[in-house]
C-alpha positions, -999 to +999 in steps of 0.1 A: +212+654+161+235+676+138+243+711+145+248+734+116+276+755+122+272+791+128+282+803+094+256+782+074+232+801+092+245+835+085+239+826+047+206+828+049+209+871+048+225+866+018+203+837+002+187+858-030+222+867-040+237+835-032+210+820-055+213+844-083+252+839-084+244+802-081+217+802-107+244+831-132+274+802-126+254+778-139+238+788-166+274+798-176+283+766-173+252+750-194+258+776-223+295+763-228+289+723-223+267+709-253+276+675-246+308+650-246+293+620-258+265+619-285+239+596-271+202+583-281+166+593-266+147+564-265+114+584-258+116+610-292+144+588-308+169+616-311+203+607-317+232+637-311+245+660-281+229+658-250+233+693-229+238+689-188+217+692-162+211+699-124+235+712-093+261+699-095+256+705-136+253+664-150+272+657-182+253+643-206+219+645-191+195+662-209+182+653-242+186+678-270+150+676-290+123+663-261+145+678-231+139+638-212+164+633-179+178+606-171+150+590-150+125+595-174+147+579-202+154+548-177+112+547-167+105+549-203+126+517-212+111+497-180+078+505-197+082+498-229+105+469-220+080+452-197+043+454-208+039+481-175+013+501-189-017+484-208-047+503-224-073+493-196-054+512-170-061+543-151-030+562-143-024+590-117+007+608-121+018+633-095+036+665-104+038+652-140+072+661-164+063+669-197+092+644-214+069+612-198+036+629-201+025+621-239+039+583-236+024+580-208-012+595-219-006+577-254-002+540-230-032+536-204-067+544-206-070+568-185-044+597-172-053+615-148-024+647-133-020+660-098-002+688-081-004+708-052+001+741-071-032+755-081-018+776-109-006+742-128-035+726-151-042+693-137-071+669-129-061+674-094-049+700-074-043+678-046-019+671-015-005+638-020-005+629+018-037+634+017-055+638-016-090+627-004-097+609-038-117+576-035-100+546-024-086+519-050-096+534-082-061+535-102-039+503-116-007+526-118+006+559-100+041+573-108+054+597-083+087+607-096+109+630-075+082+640-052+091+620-018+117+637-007+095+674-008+070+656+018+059+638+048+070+602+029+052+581+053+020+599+046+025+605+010+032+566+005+004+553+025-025+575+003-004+557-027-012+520-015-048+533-005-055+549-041-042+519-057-068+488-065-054+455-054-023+442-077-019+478-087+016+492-088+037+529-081+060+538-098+088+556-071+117+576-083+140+599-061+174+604-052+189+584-030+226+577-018+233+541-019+263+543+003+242+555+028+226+530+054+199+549+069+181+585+047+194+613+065+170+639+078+180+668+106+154+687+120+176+715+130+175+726+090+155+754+078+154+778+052+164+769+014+202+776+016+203+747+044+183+727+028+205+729+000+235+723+015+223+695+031+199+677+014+207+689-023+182+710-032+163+739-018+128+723-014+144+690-002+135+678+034+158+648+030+183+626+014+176+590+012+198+560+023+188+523+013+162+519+039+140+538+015+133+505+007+118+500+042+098+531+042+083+519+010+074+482+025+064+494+058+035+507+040+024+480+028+040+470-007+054+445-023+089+459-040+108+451-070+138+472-092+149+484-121+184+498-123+205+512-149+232+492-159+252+488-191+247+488-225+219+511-211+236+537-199+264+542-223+235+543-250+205+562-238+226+590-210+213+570-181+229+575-144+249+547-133+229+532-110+198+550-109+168+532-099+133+526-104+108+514-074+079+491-084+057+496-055+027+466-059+001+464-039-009+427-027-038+413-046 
């Protein structure tokens, strides 16, 4: 078990200003860079400046008409590259991004949204480790950047139990590829630790490879899709950046 050092704690008195100088730096930062490179969204098909994006601020990252990241650019091409989504599907997408939203409605049958956050307009306002939705009644689920905000064990088995056999998720979240094993430290609390140690405030981990584990110890099958040149040069993509393809055994 880590320790956090005393100081890290004594932040937390401080945390609303900390955030608002944070938040002030920033949006400093995003008002002065408009881009290095001009690059291409493959989802609205602008081509021009892309602005940055995140903490640390990403060059390059988001797209100047439809506002896509780089993960939604990189799911978008899987789709459209591979036949994913077909008409006959029914589609569950958790905590749903408005870039991937109108593809994705425009691509399956049916699309139904979840969140936990009652104030959000969705199909379901639902806890994904434990929706209490019927069991096997979707082809496709992308959860996108929602793992590492819960219990991940949970979350991904009511996945592979929502799923109809030879169905498939769609899992996206940051993870350090350098790192054997997902760090997780049960002495952090509050959102300035969290931050500091997991990359965000809401974060309750950072992922190592054995995400892959997590993600076949509950039951899939796993395949990947990375981004790798011409890719990334073109479309803004992260170097690297992957895509789970969570299928569940017919």
């Amino acid at each position: 078990m880590v320790d956090i050092p005393p100081h890290i704690d004594q932040t937390e008195m401080y945390r609303d200003q900390i955030e608002r100088n944070v938040k002030k730096q920033i949006n400093r930062f995003r008002n002065a860079a408009r881009g290095l490179t001009p690059r291409s969204c493959p989802i609205c098909g602008y081509y021009g400046m892309f602005s940055v994006f995140g903490q640390p601020p990403r060059f390059d990252a988001r797209c100047g008409k439809c506002n896509a990241l780089e993960r939604h650019r990189l799911l978008y091409l899987y789709c459209t590259r591979t036949g994913f989504l077909q008409p006959e599907h029914e589609l569950l997408h958790f905590a749903p991004e408005a870039p991937l939203s109108r593809f994705i409605k425009d691509s399956v049958g049916t699309y139904d949204t979840a969140d936990i956050s009652p104030g959000r307009k969705m199909t379901h306002t639902i806890n994904i480790e434990d929706t209490d939705l019927p069991d096997a009644v979707y082809d496709r689920i992308l959860c996108s950047h929602v793992l590492e905000h819960v219990d991940d064990a949970k979350a991904l088995s009511e996945l592979h139990r929502l799923l109809r056999p030879g169905g498939a998720a769609m899992i996206m979240t940051p993870i350090v590829e350098g790192w054997a094993e997902t760090y997780e430290n049960a002495n952090v609390d509050g959102p300035v630790q969290r931050n500091l140690h997991f990359g965000q405030a809401d974060h309750v981990r950072m992922y190592g490879r054995d995400l892959r584990d997590r993600i076949r110890a509950a039951g899939f099958e796993l395949s990947e899709y990375t981004a790798v040149e011409p890719d990334v040069l073109t479309y803004g993509l992260m170097r690297g950046e992957t895509l789970f393809i969570a299928t569940k055994r017919g």
